[in-house]
N, C-alpha and C positions, 0 to 999 in steps of 0.2 A: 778267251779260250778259242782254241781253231776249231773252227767245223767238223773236221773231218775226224779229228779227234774226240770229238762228242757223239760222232755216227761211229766210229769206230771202235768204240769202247767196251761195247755189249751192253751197256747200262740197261737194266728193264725200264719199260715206259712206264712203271710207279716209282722208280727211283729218280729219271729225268721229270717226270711230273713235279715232285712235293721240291726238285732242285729250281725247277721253274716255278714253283709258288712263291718261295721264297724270296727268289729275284723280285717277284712281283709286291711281296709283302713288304720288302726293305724300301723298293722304291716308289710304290705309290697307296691312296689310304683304300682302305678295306669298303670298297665301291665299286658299282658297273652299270656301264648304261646299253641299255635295250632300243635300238632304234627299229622302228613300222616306219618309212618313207613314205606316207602318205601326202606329203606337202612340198615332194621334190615330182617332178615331172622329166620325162625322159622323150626328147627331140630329137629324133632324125634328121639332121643337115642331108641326108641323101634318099629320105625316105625309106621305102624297102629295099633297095639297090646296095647291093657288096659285090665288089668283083673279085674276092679272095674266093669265096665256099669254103671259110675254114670246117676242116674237119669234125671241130668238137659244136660250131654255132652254125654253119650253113645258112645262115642269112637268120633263122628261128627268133633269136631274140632281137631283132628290127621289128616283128611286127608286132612289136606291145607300146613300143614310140610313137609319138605325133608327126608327122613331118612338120615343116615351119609350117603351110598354109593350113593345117588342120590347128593348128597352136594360136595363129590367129586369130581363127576362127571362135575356137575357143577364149580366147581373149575379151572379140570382141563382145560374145555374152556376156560373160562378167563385166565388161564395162555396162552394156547395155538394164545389165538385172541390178547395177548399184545405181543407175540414172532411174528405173522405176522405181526401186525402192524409196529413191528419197524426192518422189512424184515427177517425176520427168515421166516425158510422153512417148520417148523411143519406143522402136518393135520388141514384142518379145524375144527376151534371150534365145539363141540355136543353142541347140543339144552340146551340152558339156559348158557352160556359163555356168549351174548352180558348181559344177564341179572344180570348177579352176577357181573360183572364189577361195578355196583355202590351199593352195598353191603358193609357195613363199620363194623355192628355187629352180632351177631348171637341172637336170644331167642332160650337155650338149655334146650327141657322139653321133653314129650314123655307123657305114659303111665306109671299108676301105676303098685305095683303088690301087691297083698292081704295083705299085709302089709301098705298098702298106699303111697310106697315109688315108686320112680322115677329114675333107674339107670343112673344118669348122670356122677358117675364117674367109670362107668365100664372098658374106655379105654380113659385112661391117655396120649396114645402118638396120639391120635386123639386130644385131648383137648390140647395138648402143640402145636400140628401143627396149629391148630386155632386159638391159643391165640395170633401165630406170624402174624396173619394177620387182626384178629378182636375183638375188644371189643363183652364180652360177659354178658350176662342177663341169670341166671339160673333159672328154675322151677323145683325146685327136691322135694314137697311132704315132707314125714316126712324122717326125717334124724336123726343118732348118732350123735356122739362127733368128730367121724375117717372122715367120709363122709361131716361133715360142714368145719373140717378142710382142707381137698382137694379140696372140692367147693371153698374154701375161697384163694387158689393158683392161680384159672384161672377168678374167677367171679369178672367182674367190678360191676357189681349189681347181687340180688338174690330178685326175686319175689314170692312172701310168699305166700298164700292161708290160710290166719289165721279165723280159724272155731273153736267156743268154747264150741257151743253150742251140747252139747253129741246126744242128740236126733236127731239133724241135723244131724252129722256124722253119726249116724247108719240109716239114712232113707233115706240121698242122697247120702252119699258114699260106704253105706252097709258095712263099715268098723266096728272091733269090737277095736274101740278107742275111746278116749276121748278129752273133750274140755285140759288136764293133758298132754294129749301128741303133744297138737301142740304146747302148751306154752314151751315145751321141747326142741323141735325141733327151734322154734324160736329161743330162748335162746341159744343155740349153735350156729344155724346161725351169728346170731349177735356178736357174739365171734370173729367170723375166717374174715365177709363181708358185705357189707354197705348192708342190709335188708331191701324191701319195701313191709310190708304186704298188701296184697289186700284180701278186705272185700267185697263179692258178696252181695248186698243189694237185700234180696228176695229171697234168695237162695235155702229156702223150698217152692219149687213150688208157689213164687211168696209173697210168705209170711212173714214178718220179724219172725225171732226168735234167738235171741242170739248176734243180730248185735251190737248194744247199751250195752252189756256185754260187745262185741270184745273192742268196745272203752274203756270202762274204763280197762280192762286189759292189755292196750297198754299203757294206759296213767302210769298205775304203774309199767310197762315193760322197758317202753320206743322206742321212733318210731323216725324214721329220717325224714320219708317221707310216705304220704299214698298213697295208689293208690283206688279209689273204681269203683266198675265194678256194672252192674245191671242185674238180672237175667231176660232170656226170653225163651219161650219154644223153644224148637230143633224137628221137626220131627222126629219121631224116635224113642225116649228117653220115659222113662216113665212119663213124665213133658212136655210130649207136647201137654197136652189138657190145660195147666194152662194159666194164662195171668202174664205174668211183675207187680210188687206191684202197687200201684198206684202211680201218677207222683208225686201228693202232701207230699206223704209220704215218698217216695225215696229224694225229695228237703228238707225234716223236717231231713231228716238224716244227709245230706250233707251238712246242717246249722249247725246241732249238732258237728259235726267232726269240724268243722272250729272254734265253739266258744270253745268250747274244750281242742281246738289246736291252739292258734291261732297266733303261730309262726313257722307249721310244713307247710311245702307246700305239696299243697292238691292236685290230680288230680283227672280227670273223666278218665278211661281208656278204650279202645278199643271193648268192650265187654258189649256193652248195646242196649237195643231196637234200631230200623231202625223208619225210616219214621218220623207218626208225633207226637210219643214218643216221639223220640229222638230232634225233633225239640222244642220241647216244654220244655224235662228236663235238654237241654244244656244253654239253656236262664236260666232257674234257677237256675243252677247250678252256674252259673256266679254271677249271683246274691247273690249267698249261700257262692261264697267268696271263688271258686277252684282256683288255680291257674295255672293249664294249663287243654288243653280237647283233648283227640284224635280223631281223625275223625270226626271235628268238623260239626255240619249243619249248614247252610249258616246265619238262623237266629240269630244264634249263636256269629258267624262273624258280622253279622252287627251291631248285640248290643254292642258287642267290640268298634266297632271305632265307633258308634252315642255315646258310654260314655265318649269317648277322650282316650280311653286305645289304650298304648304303645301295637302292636302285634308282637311277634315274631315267628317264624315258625322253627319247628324240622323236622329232616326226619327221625328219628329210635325210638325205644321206649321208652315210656314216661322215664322210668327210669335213661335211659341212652340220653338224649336228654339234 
């Protein structure tokens, strides 16, 4: 079905909903899983350093990452507190040893640099030391042919950030690119590692524009698996006076992707409104036919098991869970 004929339809978003259940009911069993990420860790390749200040992130979510030498650090505790443990005489573990103990993968993203790109394969024999101890999720921005190919040596998954919409690129990420160069960068991706594009719904300050494009160029692309995320302001940023799209609209999307798609598995990812947005667009989204939700709200959960759905639980990122 074309997109724009499902936007253009008038259909109420309880008639696209139960048309999106459906797809979901015919193609997959009466099941959802809930991922808490507690066992994925999030590294900074650039520390707190972005040289975009995109509008909706301003650098804000760098500083909840390790850099590499705090990740070491960390490391090295846990090596240190499994050598005490089983009577070794080493020093006590540094601050964050008991905590990397249940640690099983990494998300490896950072900071752009005016190119839009994200050095994550700067230092290779950090990425091989990592790789021997954990499944990894990359966020690297736009990429060559060389750079998807090396990504594609250590990455269990590679999460995308697929933007096509040119005007969005030049006004949230001030970048001077095109909707031409993520389809590039994709495209290679997907060459060398299993690639989960994520689709920020709202991403112009709250606003759809190019999202419903992203779909259908995914659809003649080709996608394994989608991840969609919702936009919300950041203190800070230039997009912190905006509000999150509306709830109805972001659910009309999320039915759209499902009827679509309606043999890709769908998730809600990590990165959407708090409170009673979120209480409200994770019931719908259920409804719209995702098949797992991160950080799920309670409401959310209950409607799970008042529907009879099978629940399963992740502890690391949707991709990798």
């Amino acid at each position: 079905m074309d997109v724009h004929m499902l936007v253009n339809t008038g259909q109420s978003l309880s008639s696209l909903l139960r048309q999106a259940q459906e797809v979901r009911r015919r193609n997959f069993p009466a099941a959802v899983q809930f991922d808490r990420p507690l066992a994925t860790r999030a590294v900074s390749v650039t520390g707190r350093h972005c040289a975009l200040n995109c509008a909706h992130c301003g650098g804000h979510f760098l500083r909840g990452m390790l850099s590499p030498a705090e990740l070491e650090n960390a490391l090295a505790g846990r090596a240190a507190g499994t050598q005490n443990a089983a009577g070794g005489h080493g020093p006590e573990p540094p601050a964050g040893g008991p905590a990397a103990a249940g640690w099983r993968s990494l998300l490896v993203s950072g900071g752009c640099d005016r190119q839009g790109r994200v050095p994550v394969t700067e230092h290779p024999a950090l990425l091989a030391e990592w790789k021997q101890n954990f499944r990894m999720n990359f966020h690297p921005g736009l990429v060559d042919e060389e750079t998807a190919r090396v990504i594609g040596q250590y990455a269990d998954a590679v999460s995308f950030d697929f933007i096509i919409d040119d005007e969005t690129i030049r006004e949230v990420l001030g970048l001077d690119k095109t909707g031409a160069d993520y389809i590039r960068s994709y495209r290679a991706l997907r060459r060398h590692a299993r690639v989960y594009p994520h689709l920020v719904i709202g991403l112009r300050g709250g606003g759809l524009a190019g999202e419903y494009d992203a779909l259908e160029a995914l659809r003649e692309l080709g996608v394994d698996g989608l991840v969609l995320i919702v936009f919300f302001p950041v203190a800070g940023t230039r997009y912190a006076g905006r509000r999150p799209p509306d709830i109805e609209e972001a659910a009309a999307f999320i039915a759209t992707a499902r009827i679509m798609f309606p043999q890709m598995p769908l998730y809600l990812g990590c990165m959407r409104p708090r409170g009673r947005y979120r209480a409200q667009l994770d019931v719908l989204a259920l409804q719209a036919g995702v098949n797992k939700i991160v950080l799920p709200a309670r409401p959310a959960v209950e409607y799970a098991r008042e529907s009879g759905w099978r629940v399963d639980y992740g502890e690391e990122c949707c991709v990798l869970s």
